[in-house]
C-alpha positions, 0 to 999 in steps of 0.5 A: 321872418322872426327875429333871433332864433328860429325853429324848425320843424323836424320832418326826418322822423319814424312816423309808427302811430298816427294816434302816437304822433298827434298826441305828442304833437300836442304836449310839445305844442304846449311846451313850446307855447308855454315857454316860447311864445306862438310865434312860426315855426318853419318847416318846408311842407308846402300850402297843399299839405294836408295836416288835417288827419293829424290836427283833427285829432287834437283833443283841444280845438284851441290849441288845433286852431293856433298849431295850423298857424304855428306852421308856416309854408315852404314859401317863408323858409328863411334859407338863402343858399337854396342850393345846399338844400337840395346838396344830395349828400346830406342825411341824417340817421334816426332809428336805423333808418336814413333820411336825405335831405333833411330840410329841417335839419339843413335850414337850422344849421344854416340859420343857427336855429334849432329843430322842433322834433316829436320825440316818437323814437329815443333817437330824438330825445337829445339836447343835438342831433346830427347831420351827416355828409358821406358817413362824417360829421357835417354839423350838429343842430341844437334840439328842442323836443319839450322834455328838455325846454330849461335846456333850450331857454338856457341856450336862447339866453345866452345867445341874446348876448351875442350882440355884445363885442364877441370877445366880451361875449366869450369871456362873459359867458363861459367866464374865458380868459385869452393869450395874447396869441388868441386875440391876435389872431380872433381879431384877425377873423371876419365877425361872423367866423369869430360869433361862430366860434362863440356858438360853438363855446355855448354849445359845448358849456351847454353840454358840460364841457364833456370831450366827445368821441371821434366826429363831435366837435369837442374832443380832447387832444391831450399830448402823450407828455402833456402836463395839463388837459387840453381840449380841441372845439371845432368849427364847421361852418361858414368856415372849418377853425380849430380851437385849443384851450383848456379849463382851469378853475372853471374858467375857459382859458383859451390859448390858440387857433388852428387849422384841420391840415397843421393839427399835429404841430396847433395841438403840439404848440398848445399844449407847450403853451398851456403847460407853461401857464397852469402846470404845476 
């Protein structure tokens, strides 16, 4: 298993040209070499799998020979929870068309890794993609699709700083500032809800701090008689947390936890906070 991230090789896509397919193969390949080493990439094919129609049309037989060893097999898949992957409800839609059990998907969000995709549709040209459970939002999976490599490295970058104290961590990388409410009930989390709540902050600082519609996990929940703009980040895994702060002199001031079932009164008692600190 490599150490620190991990990438995942995106199999739920349109495969319209095979011609298409080995030729942006190849330029991500590059991509991903040149900016990321040679190291595995995992994906759930198994040793019987057949690559040899796509790879044999590589144009460069060095980079054929290293993209056979860039793939590695279902036996090195590095999941522990075997059984979500085979959790039927999950999918994800590309194109229009479905696509169940998207292992790929499944073992970068388990492992914060992130997807490997052949852009071959416009769907999968994004910074995330979705994965999906019963029409709603089960999680989003950072993309690499080699047009966006600065955004990924950027992402990688930050992440090497998770092995500092998470609180250092947050107010080190976003900047963050904290009310004495959050770090009372931060501290109170096991380690690996609070470095899941720091993923979720670099995802969204990634992202621009730009509220998304209904189903994201950022969402501006700003109070009819509130004073200043306040935003909801939410957690999904390992466990579900809701978190309220708002940004003030571009910094991540950061007020409060919550849950999903006392939203209303978290959102309400947040924004009474905020107000009281930064309205003006």
């Amino acid at each position: 298993m490599r150490k620190g991230v991990k990438f995942f090789f995106n199999e739920s896509i349109p495969i319209k040209e095979p011609a298409l397919y080995s030729e942006l193969l190849q330029e991500i390949v590059r991509e991903y070499i040149r900016n990321f080493g040679s190291e595995a990439i995992f994906h759930t094919r198994g040793v019987s799998y057949d690559w040899t129609e796509v790879l044999n049309s590589f144009t460069d037989n060095y980079l054929k020979n290293l993209t056979y060893r860039l793939f590695t097999t279902g036996n090195n898949f590095p999941v522990e929870d075997e059984e979500l992957l085979l959790h039927d409800s999950l999918y994800t839609i590309i194109d229009g068309e479905t696509h169940n059990n998207p292992y790929g998907y499944i073992g970068a969000f388990l492992c914060d890794g992130i997807l490997f995709t052949i852009p071959m549709v416009e769907d999968l040209r994004k910074n995330e993609l979705t994965l999906l459970d019963s029409n709603t939002l089960y999680g989003t999976i950072d993309n690499f699709y080699g047009e966006n490599s600065s955004h990924i490295k950027g992402l990688i970058e930050s992440r090497r700083l998770i092995h500092l104290p998470p609180l250092e961590y947050l107010q080190k990388v976003l900047p963050a500032q904290f009310t004495e409410k959050f770090i009372s009930q931060f501290k109170a989390l096991p380690e690996v809800h609070q470095k899941a709540i720091n993923l979720r902050f670099l995802k969204a600082k990634c992202n621009g701090f730009r509220a998304q519609t209904k189903g994201g996990y950022m969402r501006d929940v700003t109070t009819a008689s509130g004073r200043v703009r306040i935003y909801e980040l939410k957690v999904f895994s390992p466990t579900a947390i809701r978190v309220y702060f708002c940004i003030h002199n571009e910094t991540v001031c950061i007020d409060s936890l919550g849950c999903k079932s006392k939203q209303s009164g978290d959102i309400a008692n947040a924004q009474e906070s905020i107000d009281s600190h930064f309205a003006g």
